[in-house]
Structures are given as structure tokens and as C-alpha cells.
N, C-alpha and C positions, 0 to 999 in steps of 0.2 A: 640912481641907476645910470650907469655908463654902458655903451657900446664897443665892443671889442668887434676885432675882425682879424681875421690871421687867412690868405690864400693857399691852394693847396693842391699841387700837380702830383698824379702817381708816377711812379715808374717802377715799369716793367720786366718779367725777365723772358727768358728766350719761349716761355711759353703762354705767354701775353695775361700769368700772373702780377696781380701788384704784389710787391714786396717791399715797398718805401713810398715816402711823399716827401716830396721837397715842402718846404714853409715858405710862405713869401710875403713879404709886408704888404698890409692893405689897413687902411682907413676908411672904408665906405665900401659895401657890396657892389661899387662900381668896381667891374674885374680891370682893373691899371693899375702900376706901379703910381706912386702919386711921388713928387720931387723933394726927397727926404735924404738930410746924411745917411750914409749905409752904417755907420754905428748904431747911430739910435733906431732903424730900421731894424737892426740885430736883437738889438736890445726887447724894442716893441713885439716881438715874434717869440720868443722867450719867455718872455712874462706871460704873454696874452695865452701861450701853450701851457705854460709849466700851472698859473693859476688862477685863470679866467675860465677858457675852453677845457684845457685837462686832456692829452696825449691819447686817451682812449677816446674820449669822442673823436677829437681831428683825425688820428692815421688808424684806430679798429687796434691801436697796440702795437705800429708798426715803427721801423725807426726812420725819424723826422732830418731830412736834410734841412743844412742850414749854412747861409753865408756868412764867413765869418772875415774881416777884415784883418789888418796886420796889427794895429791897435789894439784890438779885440782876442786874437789870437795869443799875444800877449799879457792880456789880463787876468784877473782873480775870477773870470767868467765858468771858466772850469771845474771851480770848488761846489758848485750850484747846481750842476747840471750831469745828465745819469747818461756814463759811454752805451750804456745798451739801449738809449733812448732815441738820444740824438747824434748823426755822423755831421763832421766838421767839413765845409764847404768851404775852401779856402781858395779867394779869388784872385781870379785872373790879373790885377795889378796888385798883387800883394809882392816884394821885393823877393827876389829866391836869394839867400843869403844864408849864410853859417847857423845864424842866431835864429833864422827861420825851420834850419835842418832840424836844428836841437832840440827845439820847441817841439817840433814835429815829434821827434821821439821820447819825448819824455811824455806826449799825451798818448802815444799809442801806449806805451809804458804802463798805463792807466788805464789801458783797456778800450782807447776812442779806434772809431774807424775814420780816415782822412780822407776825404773827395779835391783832387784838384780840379775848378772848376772852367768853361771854357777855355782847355789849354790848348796853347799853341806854343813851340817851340820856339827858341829868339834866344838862346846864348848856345855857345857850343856846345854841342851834343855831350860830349862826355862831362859836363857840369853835372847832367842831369842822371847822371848813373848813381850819386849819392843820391839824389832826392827820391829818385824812383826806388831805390829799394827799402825807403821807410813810407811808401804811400799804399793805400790797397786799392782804389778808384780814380779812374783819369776820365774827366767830361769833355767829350769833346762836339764842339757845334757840327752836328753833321751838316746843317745848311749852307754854313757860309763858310768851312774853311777848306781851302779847296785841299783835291785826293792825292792831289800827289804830298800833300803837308801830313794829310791821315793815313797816309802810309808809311812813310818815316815814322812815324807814333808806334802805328799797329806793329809794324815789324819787330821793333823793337822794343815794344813789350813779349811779343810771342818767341824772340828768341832769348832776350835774357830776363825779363821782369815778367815769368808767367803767371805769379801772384796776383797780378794787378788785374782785377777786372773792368772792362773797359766800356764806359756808358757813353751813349749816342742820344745826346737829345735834340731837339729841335727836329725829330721826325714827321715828317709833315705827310706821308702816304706809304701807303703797303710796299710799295717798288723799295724805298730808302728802308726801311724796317728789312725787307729782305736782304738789302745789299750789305746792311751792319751785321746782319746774322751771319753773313757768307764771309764777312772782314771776322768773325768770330768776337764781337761785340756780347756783353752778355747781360750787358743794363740796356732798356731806353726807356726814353720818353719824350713826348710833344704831342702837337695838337692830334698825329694821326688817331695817337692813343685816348688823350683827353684833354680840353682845356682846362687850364686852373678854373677851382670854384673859390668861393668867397664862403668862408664860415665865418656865420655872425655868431655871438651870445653877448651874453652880459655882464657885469661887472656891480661890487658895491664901491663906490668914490671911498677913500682911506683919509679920516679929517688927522692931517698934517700935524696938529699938536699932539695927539697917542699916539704919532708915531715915532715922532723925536724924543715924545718923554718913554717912547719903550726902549727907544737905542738907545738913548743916556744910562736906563738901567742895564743894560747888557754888555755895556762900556765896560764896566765897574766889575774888578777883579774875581770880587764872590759873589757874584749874581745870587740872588734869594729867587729861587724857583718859584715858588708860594705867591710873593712879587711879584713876577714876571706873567705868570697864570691870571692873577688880581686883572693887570694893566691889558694885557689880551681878551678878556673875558669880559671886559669893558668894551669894547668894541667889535660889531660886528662884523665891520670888513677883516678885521685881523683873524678875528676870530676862523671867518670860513675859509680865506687862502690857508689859514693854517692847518686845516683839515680836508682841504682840498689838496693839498702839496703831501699829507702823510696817507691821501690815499692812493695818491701818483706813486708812492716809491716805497709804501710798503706792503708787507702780503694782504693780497684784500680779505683774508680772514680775520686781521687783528680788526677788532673792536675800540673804537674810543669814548669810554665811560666818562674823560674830566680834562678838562684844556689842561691841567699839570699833567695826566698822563700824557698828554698827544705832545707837551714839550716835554718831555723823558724820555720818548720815541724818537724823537725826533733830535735832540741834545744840543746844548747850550750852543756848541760849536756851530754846529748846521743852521742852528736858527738864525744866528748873526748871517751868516753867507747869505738865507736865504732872504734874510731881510733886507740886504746889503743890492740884489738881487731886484728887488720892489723899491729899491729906491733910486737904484742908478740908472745916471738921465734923466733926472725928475726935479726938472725946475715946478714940475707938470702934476705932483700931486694933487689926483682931483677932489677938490672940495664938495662936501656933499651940500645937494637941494634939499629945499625949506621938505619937501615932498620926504626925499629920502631920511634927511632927519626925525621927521616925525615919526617914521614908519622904524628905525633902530630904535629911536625912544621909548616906542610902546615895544619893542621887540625886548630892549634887556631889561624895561619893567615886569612884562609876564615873566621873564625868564626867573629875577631874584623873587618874582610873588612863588613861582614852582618850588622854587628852591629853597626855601622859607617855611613854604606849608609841608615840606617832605621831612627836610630836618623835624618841624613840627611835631608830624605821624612816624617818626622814627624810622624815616626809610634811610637807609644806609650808604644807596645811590644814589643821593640826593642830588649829584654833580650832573650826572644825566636830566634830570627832572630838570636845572637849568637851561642844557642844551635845547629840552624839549620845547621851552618857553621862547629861548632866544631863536628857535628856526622855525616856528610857529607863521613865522609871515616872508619868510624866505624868497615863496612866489612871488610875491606882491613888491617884495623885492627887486627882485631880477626878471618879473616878468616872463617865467619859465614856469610850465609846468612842474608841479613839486613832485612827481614819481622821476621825472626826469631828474631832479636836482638832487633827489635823494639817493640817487645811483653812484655819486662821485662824492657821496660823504661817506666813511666810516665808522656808521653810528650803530647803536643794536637794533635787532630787531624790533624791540618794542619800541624804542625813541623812533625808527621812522614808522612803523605806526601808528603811532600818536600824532608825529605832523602832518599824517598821510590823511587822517581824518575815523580811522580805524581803532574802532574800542580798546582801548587796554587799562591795565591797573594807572596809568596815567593822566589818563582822558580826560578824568573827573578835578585832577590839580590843575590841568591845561585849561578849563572848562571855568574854576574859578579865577583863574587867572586874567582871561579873557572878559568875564562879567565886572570884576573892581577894575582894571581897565576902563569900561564902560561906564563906570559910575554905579552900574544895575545888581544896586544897594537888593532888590527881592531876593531874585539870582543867588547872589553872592550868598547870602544871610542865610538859601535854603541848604546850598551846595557845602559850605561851610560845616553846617549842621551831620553832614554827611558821612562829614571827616572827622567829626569832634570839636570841632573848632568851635570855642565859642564867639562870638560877638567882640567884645574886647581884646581876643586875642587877636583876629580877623585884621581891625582896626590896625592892631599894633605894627603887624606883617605889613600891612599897605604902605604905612607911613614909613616904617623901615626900608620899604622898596624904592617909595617917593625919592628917602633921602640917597642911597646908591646910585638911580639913575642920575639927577643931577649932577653926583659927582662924578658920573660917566661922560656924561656930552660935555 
């Protein structure tokens, strides 16, 4: 288990509702910026939202500002990430140029909302008449830039760019919050309002060889879906970003009954990006602890014994009865309470049931699963009997499971 951390400022509108949060990179609940390129700073915010924390816990569903670089602005960053999720923060030294314009409108094209961020004016003014009519948000540092620069802005947005709603941050008291409101600002934020907090959670470490050996298969022209399911369903970290990421961005009514449904939901295409996504900027794929490997070990041996004794008893959804085996120790995981974690999985009711610790037609395959795990040969032999199972079948499923996980880790 790894530590995540993503900072997180509201801002407000003229009625000192929140209606956004900026993101801000953090590495330790100590609230500072810590001395990091701003790409990979981008990058780390991103991930850590899109499939660590998950957009509904950090902003309540709101949309998440974010800085984004010229480098960056430029990239395939875009393919990954949802216009009604996240608004595009584009800083203060990023080059204002042609290629910058274009960029600009072919993302709003797309549906993004564009924040320039502490801007201050510095080429002639009429440069900035193309730019401003493809931007919807101008940030301007109410502390430090001085009023006669924020009146050139203001005016000229209020006489030809009325579009552009105009955020005041770095409010630091009720007097500056009144005086933006009276300039007809119609965003702020800063300390008056709130200091950044630190949201922590948690994370599973992604052991680096399943993950090369799933992008080698999704390289390959006619990806085998069935394949690709196998290679995910081997691995626990994949496994939950990938159902963490289809509970982000899809209706949270759909149900995920089988890691091939949740990549049919989600489609070949998507998956590459978002995997593309988990790996950029990652000299840093964390390797997982002796701790945490043991704890996926025993997680996708319950999972194949569930799925083993269901096929067995003829259950039909037998792909669930896996899921149930493999998030079985989830907490213990990540260290999170499992009512918690099962908020931001899209499983059925009965599968979070069954992890939750709550009787269902389930319980009783989770229940054997958990006993040949433990070796507790009584257990097993009584619970078995339950089911029909005989004795020698029991055996046969174990050692079949044996041999899977091995070829899992």
C-alpha cells in the first residue's frame, strides 16, 4: 500500500457558494508545494484524482481546476480526461502564440472550460483580443498585481469579452472579497475563504511486469478481449483502478458483473489511453511490499477458489463470485474502511455485501474460500459438504487455484 495525496482549494462564487476546487500537488499532508517539475506535478494530480482518490470524494462532484503546462497542453493528456470534470489551468509562463490559440480551440471544441491562470498583461493589448475570445475564465492575483494592471483586465473584459468570468484569488480578507465583487468578479478564492487541505488515501503499488505484459497485448492489432480480462483479473492493482476509473465516468447505475464487461464499458480504445495515463512519468512504478504481495496472493487465490466452487454449483455469475474473493481483503489493503471503499466500486449489491461482511447467497463460497486459504482442512471439509462438494473435488479446486495464482504473481 502506497500513499497518495492531491491538495485542494475551493473557490467561490459571488454568494460564498463553492462551485469548484483547484487540485494542487502535494506529497505529504504537510500543506506546501514541495520542489517538483510542474509536468510531473500535473501528471501526479491526475492520476492520484482520476484513480487513487476518485473526483467524488476530492471536489463532492465538482469540477477540479488544474495547472497545466505548454508541454502538457500539447499532449495526448486530453484523450484521458472528462471536459465536465476537469477545467484546464493554463499558466502564467506558458508562451501566448498561434499554436497556443489553436490548441485552445480545438479543446474547448471538445467541450473543456480554459482558466488563464495568474494573468497579467505584457504584449500589446490587441494581441490579446484573439485569445480572449476563446477563453471562459481569467485569474487574476488580487494581492500582488497591482489596480491599475486589474483595471485594464476588468474593463476590458466588461466591454468586449463579457463571456469571461473573472476569478480573484489570493483573497486574503472580507474588504478584498468586497472590492472583487464591486470590480464584478464573479469567482474567488484564497485564504479569506479557505486554506488548501491535504487529502490523503491510498493506493495498491502496480508490479511493473503485468503491466508491460498488458500493454504488449493491447499493442497488438486484434487485442483478444478474453486475453486482456485473463491479464487484468491477474492483478489486483489493475484490476481496482480499472473499476475505480469505470465508476468515475460511468452512470453509477451500471453494475460490474466481470472484468471483460467493465473492459466492453469501457473499450479497447479508452483502456490504452487510460493506461497510457498510469504509466506516464513513471520511471516510478511502485513496486509492491513483501506485506502487500502476500495480502494480493491470498486475495486472487480466494477469488479463483470462489470462482471455481460457483462454476462448480452452477452459478452462472460466477465472474462476480471472483470479484467477491478478490476484494475480500481490500481494507487491509488500503487501509480504508471497506463501506468506504465499496462506495467507489461499481459492483452489485450482493458482491458488496458479501465483502461488507453481510450474509448473502455468497458468504458461504467467500467463507470456504477463506478456510482452504487457511489450511482449516475441518472448516473447509464441513462448508464444502454444504455446497455438495465432495472431498476430492474440494482438493482438485484448491490445487487448480494454487496453480493460477502463481501464474499470477
Amino acid at each position: 500500500m502506497v500513499e497518495v495525496f492531491v491538495g485542494r482549494q475551493p473557490i467561490f462564487n459571488r454568494n460564498e457558494d463553492v462551485v469548484a476546487y483547484e487540485l494542487l500537488y502535494r506529497r505529504s499532508e504537510t500543506n506546501r508545494f514541495e520542489q517538483v517539475d510542474s509536468n510531473s506535478a500535473t501528471i501526479e494530480v491526475l492520476k492520484n484524482s482520476v484513480f487513487s482518490i476518485g473526483m467524488q470524494e476530492l471536489t463532492n462532484g465538482l469540477p477540479g481546476f488544474i495547472n497545466f503546462t505548454e508541454k502538457l497542453l500539447m499532449s495526448d493528456l486530453f484523450d484521458v480526461i472528462q471536459p465536465s470534470t476537469f477545467v484546464i489551468e493554463i499558466l502564467e509562463d506558458v508562451p501566448i502564440t498561434d499554436k497556443l490559440v489553436y490548441r485552445i480551440i480545438e479543446l474547448r471544441n471538445r467541450g473543456f472550460i480554459i482558466a488563464l491562470d495568474d494573468f497579467v498583461l505584457q504584449k500589446p493589448i490587441d494581441y490579446y483580443n484573439v485569445l480572449f475570445s476563446h477563453v471562459d475564465i481569467i485569474k487574476i492575483d488580487f494581492l500582488n498585481t497591482p489596480k491599475e494592471d486589474r483595471l485594464i483586465i476588468e474593463e476590458r473584459v466588461k466591454k468586449i469579452f463579457p463571456h469571461i468570468q473573472l476569478l480573484a484569488e489570493k483573497v486574503e480578507n472580507r474588504q478584498q472579497f468586497e472590492e472583487a465583487k464591486g470590480a464584478e468578479y464573479s469567482l474567488f478564492q484564497g485564504y479569506f475563504f479557505e486554506q488548501p487541505q491535504v487529502i490523503k488515501s491510498s493506493d495498491i503499488p502496480m508490479n511493473t511486469l503485468h503491466y508491460f505484459q498488458l500493454m504488449s497485448i493491447l499493442k497488438e492489432e486484434d487485442s483478444n478481449i478474453q486475453e486482456i480480462a485473463e491479464k487484468i483479473e491477474q492483478n489486483v492493482s489493475l484490476t481496482y483502478k480499472l473499476l475505480r476509473l469505470i465508476n468515475n465516468i460511468s452512470n453509477k447505475r451500471m453494475k460490474v458483473r466481470s472484468i471483460k464487461q467493465a473492459i466492453m464499458m469501457v473499450g479497447l480504445i479508452e483502456l490504452r489511453k487510460y493506461l497510457y495515463l498510469l504509466a506516464i512519468n513513471e520511471g516510478r512504478l511502485e513496486e509492491p511490499s513483501n506485506v502487500d504481495l502476500e495480502l494480493m496472493r491470498t486475495s486472487i487465490l480466494r477469488a479463483k477458489i470462489c470462482e471455481l466452487l460457483a462454476k462448480k454449483t452452477k452459478k452462472e455469475n460466477y465472474p462476480e463470485y471472483y470479484l467477491a474473493g478478490m476484494f475480500s481483503l481490500i481494507d487491509a489493503i488500503l487501509q480504508r474502511p471497506i463501506h468506504v471503499i465499496v462506495q467507489q466500486l461499481p459492483f452489485s449489491k450482493e458482491v458488496i455485501e458479501t465483502i461488507c461482511g453481510k450474509e448473502t447467497e455468497m458468504t458461504i463460497y467467500l467463507q470456504l474460500s477463506i478456510a482452504l486459504t487457511k489450511i482449516d482442512l475441518d472448516r473447509a471439509t464441513k462448508l464444502a459438504k454444504e455446497l455438495g462438494i465432495q472431498t476430492k473435488e474440494l482438493v482438485h479446486i484448491y490445487d487448480k487455484a494454487i496453480e493460477y495464482t502463481k501464474r499470477s504473481l
